[in-house]
C-alpha positions, 0 to 999 in steps of 0.5 A, spaced: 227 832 054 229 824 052 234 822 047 239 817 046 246 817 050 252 812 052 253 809 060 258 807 062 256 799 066 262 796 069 258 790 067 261 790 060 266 794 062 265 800 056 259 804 054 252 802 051 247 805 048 241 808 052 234 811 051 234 816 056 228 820 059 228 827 063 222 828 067 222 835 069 215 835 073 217 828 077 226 830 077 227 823 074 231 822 068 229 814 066 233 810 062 231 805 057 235 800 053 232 803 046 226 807 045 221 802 043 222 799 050 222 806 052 214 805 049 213 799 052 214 801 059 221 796 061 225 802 064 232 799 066 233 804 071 232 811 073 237 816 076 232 821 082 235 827 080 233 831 088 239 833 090 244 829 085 250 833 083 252 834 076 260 833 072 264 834 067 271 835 065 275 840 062 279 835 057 273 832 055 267 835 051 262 829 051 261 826 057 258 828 064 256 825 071 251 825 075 252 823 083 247 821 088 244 816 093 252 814 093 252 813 086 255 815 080 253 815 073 257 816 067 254 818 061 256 820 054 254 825 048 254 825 041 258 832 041 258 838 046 253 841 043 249 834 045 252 835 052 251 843 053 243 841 051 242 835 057 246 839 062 241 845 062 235 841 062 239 837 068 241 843 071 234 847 071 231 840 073 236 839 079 235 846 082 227 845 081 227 838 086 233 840 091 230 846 095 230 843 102 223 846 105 217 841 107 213 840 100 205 839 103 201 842 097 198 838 092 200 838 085 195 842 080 193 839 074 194 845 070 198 846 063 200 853 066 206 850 068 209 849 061 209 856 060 211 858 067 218 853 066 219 856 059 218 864 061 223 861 067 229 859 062 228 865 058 228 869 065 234 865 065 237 866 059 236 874 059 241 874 065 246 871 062 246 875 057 246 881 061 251 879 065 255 877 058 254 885 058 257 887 064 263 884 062 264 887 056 263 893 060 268 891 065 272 890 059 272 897 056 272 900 062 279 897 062 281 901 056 278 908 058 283 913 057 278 918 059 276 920 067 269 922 066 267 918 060 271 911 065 266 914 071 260 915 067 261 907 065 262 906 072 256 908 074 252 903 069 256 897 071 254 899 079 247 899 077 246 894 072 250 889 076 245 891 082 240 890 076 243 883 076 242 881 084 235 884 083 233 878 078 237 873 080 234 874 087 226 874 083 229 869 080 230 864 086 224 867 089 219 865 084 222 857 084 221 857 090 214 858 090 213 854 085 216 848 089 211 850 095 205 850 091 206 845 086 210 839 090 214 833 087 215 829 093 210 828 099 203 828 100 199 828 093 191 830 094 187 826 090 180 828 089 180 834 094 182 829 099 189 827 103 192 820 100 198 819 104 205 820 102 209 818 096 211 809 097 218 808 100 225 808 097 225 801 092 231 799 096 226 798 102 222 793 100 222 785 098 221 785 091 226 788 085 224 795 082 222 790 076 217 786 079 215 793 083 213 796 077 210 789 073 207 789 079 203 795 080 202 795 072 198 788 075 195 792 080 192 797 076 189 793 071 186 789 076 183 796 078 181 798 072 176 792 070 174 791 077 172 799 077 168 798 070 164 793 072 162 796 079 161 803 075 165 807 081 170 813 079 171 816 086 177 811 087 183 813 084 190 810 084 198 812 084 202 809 079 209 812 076 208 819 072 216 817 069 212 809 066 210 811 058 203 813 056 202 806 053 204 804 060 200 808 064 193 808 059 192 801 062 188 806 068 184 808 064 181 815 061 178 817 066 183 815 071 187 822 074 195 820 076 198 823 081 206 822 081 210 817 085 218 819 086 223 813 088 227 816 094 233 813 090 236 812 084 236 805 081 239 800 076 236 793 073 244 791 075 246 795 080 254 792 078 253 798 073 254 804 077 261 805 076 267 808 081 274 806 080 276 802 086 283 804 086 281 811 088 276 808 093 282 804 096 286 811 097 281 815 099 280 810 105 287 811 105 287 818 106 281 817 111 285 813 116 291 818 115 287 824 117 285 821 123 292 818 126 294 826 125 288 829 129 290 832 135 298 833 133 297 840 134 304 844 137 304 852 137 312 851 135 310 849 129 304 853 125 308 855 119 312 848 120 313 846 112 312 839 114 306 835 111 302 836 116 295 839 111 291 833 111 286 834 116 281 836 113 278 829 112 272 827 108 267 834 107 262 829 107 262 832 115 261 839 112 256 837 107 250 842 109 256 848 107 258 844 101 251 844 099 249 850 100 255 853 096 254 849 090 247 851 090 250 858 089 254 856 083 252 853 075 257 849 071 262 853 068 261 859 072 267 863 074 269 862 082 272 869 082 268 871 086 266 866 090 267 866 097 270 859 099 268 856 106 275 858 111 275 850 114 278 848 107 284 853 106 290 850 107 294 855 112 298 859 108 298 864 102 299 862 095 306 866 094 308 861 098 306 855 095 309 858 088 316 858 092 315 850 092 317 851 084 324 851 088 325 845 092 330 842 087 334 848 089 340 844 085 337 841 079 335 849 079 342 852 079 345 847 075 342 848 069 348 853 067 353 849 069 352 845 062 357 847 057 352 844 051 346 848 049 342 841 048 344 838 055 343 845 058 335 845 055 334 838 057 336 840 064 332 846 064 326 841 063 328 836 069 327 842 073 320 844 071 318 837 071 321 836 078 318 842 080 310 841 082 310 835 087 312 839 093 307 844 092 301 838 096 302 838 102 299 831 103 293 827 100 288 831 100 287 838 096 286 844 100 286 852 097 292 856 100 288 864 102 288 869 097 293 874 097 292 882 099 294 886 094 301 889 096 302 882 100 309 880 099 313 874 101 320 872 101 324 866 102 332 863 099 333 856 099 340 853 101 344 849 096 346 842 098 354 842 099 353 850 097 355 854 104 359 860 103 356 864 109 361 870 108 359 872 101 353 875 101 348 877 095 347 884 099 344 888 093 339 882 091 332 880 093 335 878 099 340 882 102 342 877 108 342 871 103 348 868 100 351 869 093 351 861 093 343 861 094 337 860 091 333 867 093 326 867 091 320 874 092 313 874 090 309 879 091 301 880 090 301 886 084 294 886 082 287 885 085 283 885 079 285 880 077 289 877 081 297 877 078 302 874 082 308 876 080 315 872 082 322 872 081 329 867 084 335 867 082 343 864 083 347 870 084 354 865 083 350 861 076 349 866 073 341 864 073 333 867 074 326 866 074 322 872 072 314 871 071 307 872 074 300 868 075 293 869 075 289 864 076 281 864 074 277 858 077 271 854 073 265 850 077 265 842 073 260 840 078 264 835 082 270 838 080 272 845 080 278 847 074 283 852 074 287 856 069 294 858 070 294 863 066 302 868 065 308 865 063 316 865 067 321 867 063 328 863 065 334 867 064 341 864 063 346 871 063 353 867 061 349 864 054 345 870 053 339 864 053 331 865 055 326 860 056 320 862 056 315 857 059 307 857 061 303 852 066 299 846 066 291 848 068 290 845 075 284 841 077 281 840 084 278 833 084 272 830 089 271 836 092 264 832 096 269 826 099 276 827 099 278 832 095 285 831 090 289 835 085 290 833 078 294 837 072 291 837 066 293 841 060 299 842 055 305 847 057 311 849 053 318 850 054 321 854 048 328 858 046 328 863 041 335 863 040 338 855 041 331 854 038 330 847 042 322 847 044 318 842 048 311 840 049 309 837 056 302 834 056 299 833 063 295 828 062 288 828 066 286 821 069 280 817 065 274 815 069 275 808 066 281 806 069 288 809 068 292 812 073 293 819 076 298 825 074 301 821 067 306 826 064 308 825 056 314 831 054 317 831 047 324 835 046 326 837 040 330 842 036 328 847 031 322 843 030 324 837 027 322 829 029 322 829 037 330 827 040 328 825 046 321 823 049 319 823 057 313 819 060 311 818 067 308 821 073 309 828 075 309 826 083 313 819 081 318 817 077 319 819 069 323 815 064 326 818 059 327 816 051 332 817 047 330 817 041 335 815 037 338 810 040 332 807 044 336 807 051 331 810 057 333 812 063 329 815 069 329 823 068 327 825 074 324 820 080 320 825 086 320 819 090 327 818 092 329 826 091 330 830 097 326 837 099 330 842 101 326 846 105 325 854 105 328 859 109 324 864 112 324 869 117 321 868 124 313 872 123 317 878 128 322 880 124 317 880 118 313 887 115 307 887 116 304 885 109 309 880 108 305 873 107 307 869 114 306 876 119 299 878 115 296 871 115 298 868 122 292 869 126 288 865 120 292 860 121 293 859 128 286 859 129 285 853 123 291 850 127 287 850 133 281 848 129 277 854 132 274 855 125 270 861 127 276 865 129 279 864 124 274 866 119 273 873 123 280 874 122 280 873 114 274 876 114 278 883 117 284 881 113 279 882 106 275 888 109 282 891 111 283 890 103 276 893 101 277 899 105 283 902 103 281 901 095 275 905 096 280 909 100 284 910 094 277 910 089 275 916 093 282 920 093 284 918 085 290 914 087 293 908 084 296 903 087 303 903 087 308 896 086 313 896 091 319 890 088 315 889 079 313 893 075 308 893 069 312 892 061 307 889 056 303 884 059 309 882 063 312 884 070 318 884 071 323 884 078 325 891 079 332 889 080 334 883 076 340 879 076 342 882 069 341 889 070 346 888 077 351 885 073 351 891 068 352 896 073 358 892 077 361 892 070 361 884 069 360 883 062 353 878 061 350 876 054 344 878 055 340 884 053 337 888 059 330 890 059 329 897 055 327 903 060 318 904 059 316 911 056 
């Protein structure tokens, strides 16, 4: 495959026009500074594509990475549908020169090959086609009001996706004997007798790749006129399969080539290969953070909030499991499914990460003290804007366990200068909390696919939260995305106000270094009734320069020119604009707003299934670093799990919901705060949600 695409050079600092060439047989893809010189043989660079690992990025459809031999290169296409071409011709090549094992038999010239590659793909394509079908067999299933017909369609889906392991297994298999018996790298035999081993890295030797390739074009030359006057033809001479024909022809007709690999990717300039040096300068950063906090372990303190989540340090130690992770993924495939190494969990579940949307418990509770429904929906936006730097705990991106189905997690959060001990909220989510208080309860209400429902209120303000989560994971090769999918409803009783209120997608960046969180992604903020609306773009960070975690809101009302603007950074300080008069003010500054931390029982006084108590042996044993331990105890948790749905299969049951129910494509808290003041008798202007039939 060749064609034109941008790279990205740092020596011109932007995009230049390239010639590039895939190699499929060599797993080179070579660039040229056009075509013509493309024929003539001056390759500018060439990028190994053994064990290279592909990226794109979720906000941008054109452009895509390469990283390998500590390097990272920056291309861009025409188009997606340019881009989708070259991603599947580097990822078939990448997986074809990656496997690990020894290769030592010789490279057979043979066409068959061709045809063996083309059979592969549509191999290939066929099961991505039948695994499209499962879905949609997954999908009816869902809509099947009929036992015997939904049992029928079970038994098609168990033994098509059994079907799918077979060929995905056959599949692997047949690569891997290909690379066996057809090698790349290694030993090549000419004329039925053993050469020697492909020439050593560029890097190694004294001379540029330059003067190497005129070199061995010399080389060649000299060898060819010197092999017509002697009339010999035994001898025969490596030269690069990735040079063009034109360059290769100087051998001669008669002269059999045999292919030769750089061991490293390489450049004319090596200034082009672009990273960012504010990110390198943070990462390094991190490094030296992680290893001040190595070995600070106290037992007293395994469910501590403090920022203690940033020891996992580069997975450049764990490169052998990262590897063979990626190696069972393709770009854009759903991560459901796929069971994450235990050393990169983060300790706790993620019900409880969503309670960190109420760390500002007082910007929470004050958005109904406003008499003005303006003011009051700029107050709403203040909260969510505040509300997703307390969810890191620390520098470094780490994944909260999965929660079980049925798992529940419960916290309330005191409000500064707000402490009435003696006024307890008894008939709420939290009998033994305050009406003062901020209450907050999640609860694990499905498995497939996994919805998160929550709910929190001020019993004393009059407001609550209802909503729910799901979240579905996509591999971006360096990156891995991940979209919120639900919504959060934000109820003000005393002005009969809804805020309906979605998420931003979630990416986890640098996953083979030090991995990192970014937000991407637009949100919405809107009010049927007061008709205020806002749009929040969370801005993902440009590989060439611009910062991280960028936020750009714009409020408006009754969908006419915006009233007010909000920029900055959503773990930093955002400035807001009115818009009318020009005047700006900071809007929200995380740096200097304290956290209020959450208030949970000790594990003893717990249930069994509530968060903290389910968990606790995963997370003493990655505290104590014994990440043997603690994969067995997750393993039990998930099979427990496993176990007590084929339980209910096996009996017909459904499982039942303990605190939501189902209405619509919502769920909703059982007891909310509307529905307790009516049935007190204290009158609210809000409509409570009609019974289900």
């Amino acid at each position: 495959m060749e064609g034109p695409l941008s790279k990205w050079t740092n020596v011109m600092k932007g995009w230049q026009y390239r010639w590039f060439v895939l190699d499929a047989a060599t797993g080179l893809l070579s660039y040229y500074t056009s075509k013509e010189k493309m024929m003539r043989g001056s390759r500018r660079g060439c990028v190994r594509l053994k064990r290279a690992v592909l990226g794109i990025d979720d906000e941008d459809d054109s452009t895509f990475t390469l990283t390998c031999d500590d390097k990272t290169f920056h291309f861009q296409a025409r188009d997606a549908d340019e881009r989708e071409k070259w991603i599947r011709a580097l990822e078939e090549t990448i997986l074809r020169h990656t496997h690990p094992q020894n290769m030592v038999a010789p490279w057979p010239a043979s066409t068959s090959l061709a045809d063996f590659d083309k059979r592969m793909m549509e191999a290939d394509a066929y099961l991505q086609i039948l695994i499209d079908q499962i879905q949609k067999l997954e999908d009816r299933i869902l809509g099947c009001a009929d036992e015997e017909d939904r049992s029928s369609l079970e038994k098609i889906k168990q033994q098509s996706s059994l079907m799918v392991e077979s060929i995905k297994h056959s599949i692997m298999m047949l690569q891997i004997a290909k690379m066996q018996v057809c090698p790349v790298n290694g030993i090549f035999q000419v004329n039925n007798e053993l050469l020697t081993e492909a020439p050593k890295n560029y890097a190694e030797s004294s001379l540029s790749a330059k003067d190497q390739i005129e070199a061995a074009a010399d080389a060649l030359e000299e060898e060819d006129n010197e092999m017509s006057r002697t009339q010999r033809s035994s001898n025969e001479t490596l030269i690069d399969l990735s040079l063009p024909t034109s360059a290769a022809a100087i051998v001669g007709a008669s002269q059999k080539v045999a292919p030769v690999v750089p061991e490293t990717s390489y450049s004319s300039s090596e200034d082009e290969e672009y990273y960012d040096a504010e990110e390198k300068e943070e990462e390094e950063k991190a490094e030296e953070m992680i290893k001040q906090k190595l070995g600070s372990f106290r037992a007293e303190h395994v469910h501590a909030d403090e920022s203690d989540e940033d020891e996992l340090g580069s997975l450049e130690q764990h490169g052998s499991v990262i590897t063979h992770l990626l190696s069972q993924v393709r770009l854009g495939m759903d991560l459901t499914k796929i069971v994450l190494p235990t050393f990169i969990l983060e300790k706790r579940s993620l019900l409880e990460m969503y309670a960190d949307f109420l760390a500002h418990p007082d910007l929470f509770a004050k958005i109904s003290e406003y008499a003005d429904a303006r003011q009051r929906f700029v107050a709403v936006v203040r909260w969510y804007l505040s509300a997703f730097h307390a969810g890191r705990k620390g520098c470094v991106a780490k994944k909260p366990y999965n929660p079980i189905l049925g798992e529940v997690f419960f916290c309330h959060f005191h409000i500064p200068g707000e402490n009435n001990p003696q006024d307890l909220a008894s008939d709420g989510p939290i009998p033994y909390a305050t009406k003062d208080n901020v209450t907050f309860i999640a609860e694990q209400v499905s498995h497939h696919p996994p919805i998160s429902a929550f709910y929190a209120e001020n019993y004393n303000k009059r407001i609550s939260l209802n909503g729910h989560i799901w979240t579905k994971s996509k591999f971006l090769g360096l990156s891995i995305g991940v979209n919120m999918i639900g919504q959060s409803c934000l109820a003000l009783s005393d002005f009969g106000e809804e805020y309906i209120i979605t998420f931003p997608n979630g990416y986890g960046r640098s996953i083979l270094t030090i991995p990192w969180v970014e937000l991407g992604g637009r949100v919405n903020i809107t009010c049927a009734k007061t008709k205020y609306s806002c749009t929040i773009d969370f801005l993902t960070k440009p590989f060439y320069g611009g910062k991280k975690h960028k936020i750009f809101a714009e409020l408006s009302h009754c969908n006419q020119k915006p009233f007010l603007t909000v920029s900055g950074e959503w773990n930093g300080v955002m400035v807001s604009k009115d818009e009318n008069t020009g005047e700006s003010e900071v809007f929200v500054d995380t740096k200097s707003m304290p956290v209020i931390k959450k208030i949970v029982q000790s594990i003893d006084e717990q249930d069994e299934y509530e968060s903290r108590h389910l968990w606790n042996n995963v997370t003493v044993a990655l505290k104590q670093k014994d990440i043997e331990r603690a994969t067995d105890e997750k393993f039990k948790l998930e099979q427990r799990q496993r176990q007590e749905a084929k339980e209910r299969k096996d009996h017909g049951l459904k499982w039942e919901t303990k605190y939501f129910h189902e209405n619509g494509e919502n769920w909703i808290y059982d007891r909310p705060l509307q529905k307790r003041l009516e049935e007190a008798g204290i009158p609210t202007k809000l409509v409570v949600e009609a019974p289900l039939s």
